[in-house]
SELUMDO-627931 format. One line per field, with one value per atom (N, C-alpha, C): z, y, x; residue in three letters; residue number from 1; atom name. Coordinates in steps of 0.2 Angstrom, whole numbers, plus 5000, padded with zeros to 4 digits. Layout:
<pts>
up <- [Z	...]
north <- [Y	...]
east <- [X	...]
rest <- [ALA	...]
nr <- [NUM	...]
atom <- [CA	...]
</pts>
This chain:
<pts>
up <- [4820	4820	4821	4825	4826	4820	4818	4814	4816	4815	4818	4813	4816	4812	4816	4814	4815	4814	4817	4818	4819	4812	4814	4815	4819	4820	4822	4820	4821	4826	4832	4835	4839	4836	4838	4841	4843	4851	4856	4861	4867	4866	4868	4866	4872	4873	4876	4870	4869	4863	4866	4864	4866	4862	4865	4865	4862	4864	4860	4856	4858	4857	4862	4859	4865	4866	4861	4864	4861	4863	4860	4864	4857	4859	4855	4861	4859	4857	4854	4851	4849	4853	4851	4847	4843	4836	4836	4840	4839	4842	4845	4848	4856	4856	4864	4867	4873	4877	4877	4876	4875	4882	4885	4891	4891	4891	4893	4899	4901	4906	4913	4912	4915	4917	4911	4908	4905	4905	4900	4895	4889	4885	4880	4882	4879	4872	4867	4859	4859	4856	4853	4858	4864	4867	4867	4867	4869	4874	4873	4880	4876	4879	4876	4881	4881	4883	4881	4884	4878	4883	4876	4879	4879	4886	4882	4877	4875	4873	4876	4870	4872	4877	4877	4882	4877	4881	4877	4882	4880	4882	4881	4882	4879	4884	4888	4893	4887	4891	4885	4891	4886	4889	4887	4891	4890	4886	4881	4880	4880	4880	4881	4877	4876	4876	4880	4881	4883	4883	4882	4880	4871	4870	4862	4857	4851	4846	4841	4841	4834	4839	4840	4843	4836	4838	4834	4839	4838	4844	4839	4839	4836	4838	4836	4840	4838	4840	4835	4840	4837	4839	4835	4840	4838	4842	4833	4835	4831	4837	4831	4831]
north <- [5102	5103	5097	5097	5093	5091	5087	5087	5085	5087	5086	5087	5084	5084	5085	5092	5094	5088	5087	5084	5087	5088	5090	5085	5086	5079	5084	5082	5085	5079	5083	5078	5078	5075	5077	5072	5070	5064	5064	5060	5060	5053	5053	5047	5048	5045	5045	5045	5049	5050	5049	5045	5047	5052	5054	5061	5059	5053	5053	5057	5064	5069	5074	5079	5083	5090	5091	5098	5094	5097	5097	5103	5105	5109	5109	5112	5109	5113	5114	5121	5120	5123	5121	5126	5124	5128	5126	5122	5122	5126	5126	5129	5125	5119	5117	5117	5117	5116	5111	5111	5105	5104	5098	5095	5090	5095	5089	5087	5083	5080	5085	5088	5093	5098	5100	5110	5111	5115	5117	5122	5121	5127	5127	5136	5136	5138	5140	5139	5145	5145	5147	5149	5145	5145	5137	5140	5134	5132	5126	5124	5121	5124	5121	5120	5112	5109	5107	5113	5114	5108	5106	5102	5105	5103	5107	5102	5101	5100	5093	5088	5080	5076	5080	5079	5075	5070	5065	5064	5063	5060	5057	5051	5048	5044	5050	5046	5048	5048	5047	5054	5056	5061	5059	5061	5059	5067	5066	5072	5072	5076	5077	5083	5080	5089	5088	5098	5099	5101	5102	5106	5105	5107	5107	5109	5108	5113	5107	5108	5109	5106	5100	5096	5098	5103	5102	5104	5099	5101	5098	5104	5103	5100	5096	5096	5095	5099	5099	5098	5092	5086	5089	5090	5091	5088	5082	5074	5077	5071	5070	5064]
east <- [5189	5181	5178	5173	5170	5163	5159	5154	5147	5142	5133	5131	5123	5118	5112	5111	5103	5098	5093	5087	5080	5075	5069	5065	5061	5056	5049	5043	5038	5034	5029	5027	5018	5012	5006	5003	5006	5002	5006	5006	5008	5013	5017	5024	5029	5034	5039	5045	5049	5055	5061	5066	5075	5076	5081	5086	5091	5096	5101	5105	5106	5109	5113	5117	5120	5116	5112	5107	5101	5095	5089	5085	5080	5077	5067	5063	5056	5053	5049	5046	5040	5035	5026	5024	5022	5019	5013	5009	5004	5001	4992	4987	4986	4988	4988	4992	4992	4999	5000	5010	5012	5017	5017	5020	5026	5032	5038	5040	5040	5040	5036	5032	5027	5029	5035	5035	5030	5025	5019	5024	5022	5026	5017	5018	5009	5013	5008	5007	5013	5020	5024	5030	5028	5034	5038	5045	5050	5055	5057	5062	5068	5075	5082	5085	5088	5093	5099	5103	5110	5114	5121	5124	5133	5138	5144	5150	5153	5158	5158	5158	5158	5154	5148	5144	5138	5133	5128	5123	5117	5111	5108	5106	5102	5095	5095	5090	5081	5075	5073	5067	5061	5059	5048	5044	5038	5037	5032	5029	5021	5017	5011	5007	5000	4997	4989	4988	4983	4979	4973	4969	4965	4961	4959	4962	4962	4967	4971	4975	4983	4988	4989	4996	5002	5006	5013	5017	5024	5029	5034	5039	5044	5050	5055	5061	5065	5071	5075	5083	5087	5092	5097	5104	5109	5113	5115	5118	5124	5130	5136	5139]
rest <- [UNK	UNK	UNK	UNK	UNK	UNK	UNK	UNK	UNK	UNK	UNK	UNK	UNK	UNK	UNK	UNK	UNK	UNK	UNK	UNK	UNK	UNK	UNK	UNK	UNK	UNK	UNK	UNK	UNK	UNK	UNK	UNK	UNK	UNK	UNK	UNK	UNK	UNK	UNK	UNK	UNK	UNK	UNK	UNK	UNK	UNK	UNK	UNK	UNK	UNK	UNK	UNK	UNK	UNK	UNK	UNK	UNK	UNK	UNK	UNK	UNK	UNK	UNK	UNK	UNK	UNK	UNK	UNK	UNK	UNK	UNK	UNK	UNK	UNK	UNK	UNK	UNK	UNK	UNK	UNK	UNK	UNK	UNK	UNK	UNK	UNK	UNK	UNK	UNK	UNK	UNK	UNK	UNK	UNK	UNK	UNK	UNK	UNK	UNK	UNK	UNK	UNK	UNK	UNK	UNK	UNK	UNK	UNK	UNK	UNK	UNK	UNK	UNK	UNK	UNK	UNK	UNK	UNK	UNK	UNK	UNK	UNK	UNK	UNK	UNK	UNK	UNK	UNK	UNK	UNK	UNK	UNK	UNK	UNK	UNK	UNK	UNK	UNK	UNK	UNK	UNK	UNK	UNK	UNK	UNK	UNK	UNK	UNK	UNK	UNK	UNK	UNK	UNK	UNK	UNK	UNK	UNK	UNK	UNK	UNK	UNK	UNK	UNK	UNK	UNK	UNK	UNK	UNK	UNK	UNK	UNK	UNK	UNK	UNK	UNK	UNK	UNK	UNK	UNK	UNK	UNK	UNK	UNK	UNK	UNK	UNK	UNK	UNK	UNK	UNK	UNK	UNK	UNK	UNK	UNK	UNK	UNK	UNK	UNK	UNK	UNK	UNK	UNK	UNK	UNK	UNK	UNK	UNK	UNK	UNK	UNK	UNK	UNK	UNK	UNK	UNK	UNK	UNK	UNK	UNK	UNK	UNK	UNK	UNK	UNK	UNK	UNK	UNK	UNK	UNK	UNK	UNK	UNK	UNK	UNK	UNK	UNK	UNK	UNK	UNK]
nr <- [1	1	1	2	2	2	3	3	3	4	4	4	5	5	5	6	6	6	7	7	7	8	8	8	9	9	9	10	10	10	11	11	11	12	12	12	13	13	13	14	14	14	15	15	15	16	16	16	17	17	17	18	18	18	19	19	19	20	20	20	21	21	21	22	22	22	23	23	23	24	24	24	25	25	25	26	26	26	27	27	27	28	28	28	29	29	29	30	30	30	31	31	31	32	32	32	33	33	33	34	34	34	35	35	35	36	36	36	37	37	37	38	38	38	39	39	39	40	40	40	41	41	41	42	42	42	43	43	43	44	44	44	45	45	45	46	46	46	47	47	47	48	48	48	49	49	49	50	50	50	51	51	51	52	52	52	53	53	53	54	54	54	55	55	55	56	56	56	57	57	57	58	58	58	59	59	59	60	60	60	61	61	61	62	62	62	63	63	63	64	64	64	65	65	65	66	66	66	67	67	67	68	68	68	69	69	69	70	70	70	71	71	71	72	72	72	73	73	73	74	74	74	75	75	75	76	76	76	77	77	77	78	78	78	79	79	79	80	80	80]
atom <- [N	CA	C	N	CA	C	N	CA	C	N	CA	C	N	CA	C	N	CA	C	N	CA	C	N	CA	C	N	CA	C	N	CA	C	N	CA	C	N	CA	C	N	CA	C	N	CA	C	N	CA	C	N	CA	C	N	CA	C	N	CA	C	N	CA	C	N	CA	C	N	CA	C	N	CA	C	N	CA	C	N	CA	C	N	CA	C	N	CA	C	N	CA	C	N	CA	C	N	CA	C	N	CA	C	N	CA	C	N	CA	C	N	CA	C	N	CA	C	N	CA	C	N	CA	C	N	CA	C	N	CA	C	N	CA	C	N	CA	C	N	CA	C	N	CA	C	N	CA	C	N	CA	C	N	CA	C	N	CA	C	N	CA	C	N	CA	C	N	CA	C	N	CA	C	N	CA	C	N	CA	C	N	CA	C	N	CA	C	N	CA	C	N	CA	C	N	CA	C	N	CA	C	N	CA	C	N	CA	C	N	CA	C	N	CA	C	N	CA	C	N	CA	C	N	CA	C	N	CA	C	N	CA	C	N	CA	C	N	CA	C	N	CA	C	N	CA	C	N	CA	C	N	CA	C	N	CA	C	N	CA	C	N	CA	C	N	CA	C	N	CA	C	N	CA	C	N	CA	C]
</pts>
C-alpha cells in the first residue's frame, strides 16, 4: 500500500496555487462564482481532477472570483 495525505486548504481572494499533488479537487462554498483557470463553478458546485497510479502534478493553477458575496473555495490535495 501506498500512503497520502489529504490536504484542506481554504481560499478567498484571487492567487495562483501549486498542485503538487496527484488528484485535487475545488469546491466553492461560497455565494460568488469561483474561476479556475476560467471553469465558473457557481456557489456549491465542484471540479475534480483525479490522478492514476504514480501519477504527479505540479504545474500551478490561477484561481479567481466573481461577482459580490462570500469568496470560499475549497481545495482539497491528495499528496503522497
Amino acid at each position: 500500500m501506498t500512503k497520502y495525505t489529504p490536504f484542506f486548504i481554504n481560499y478567498d481572494r484571487a492567487q495562483t496555487i501549486p498542485t503538487n499533488c496527484n488528484s485535487i479537487i475545488f469546491i466553492n462554498l461560497g455565494t460568488t462564482t469561483a474561476l479556475i483557470e476560467n471553469v465558473s463553478l457557481a456557489p456549491t458546485q465542484s471540479f475534480t481532477i483525479d490522478g492514476n497510479a504514480c501519477e504527479f502534478t505540479d504545474a500551478t493553477i490561477q484561481i479567481n472570483f466573481s461577482g459580490a458575496g462570500n469568496n470560499n473555495l475549497v481545495v482539497v490535495k491528495k499528496v503522497f
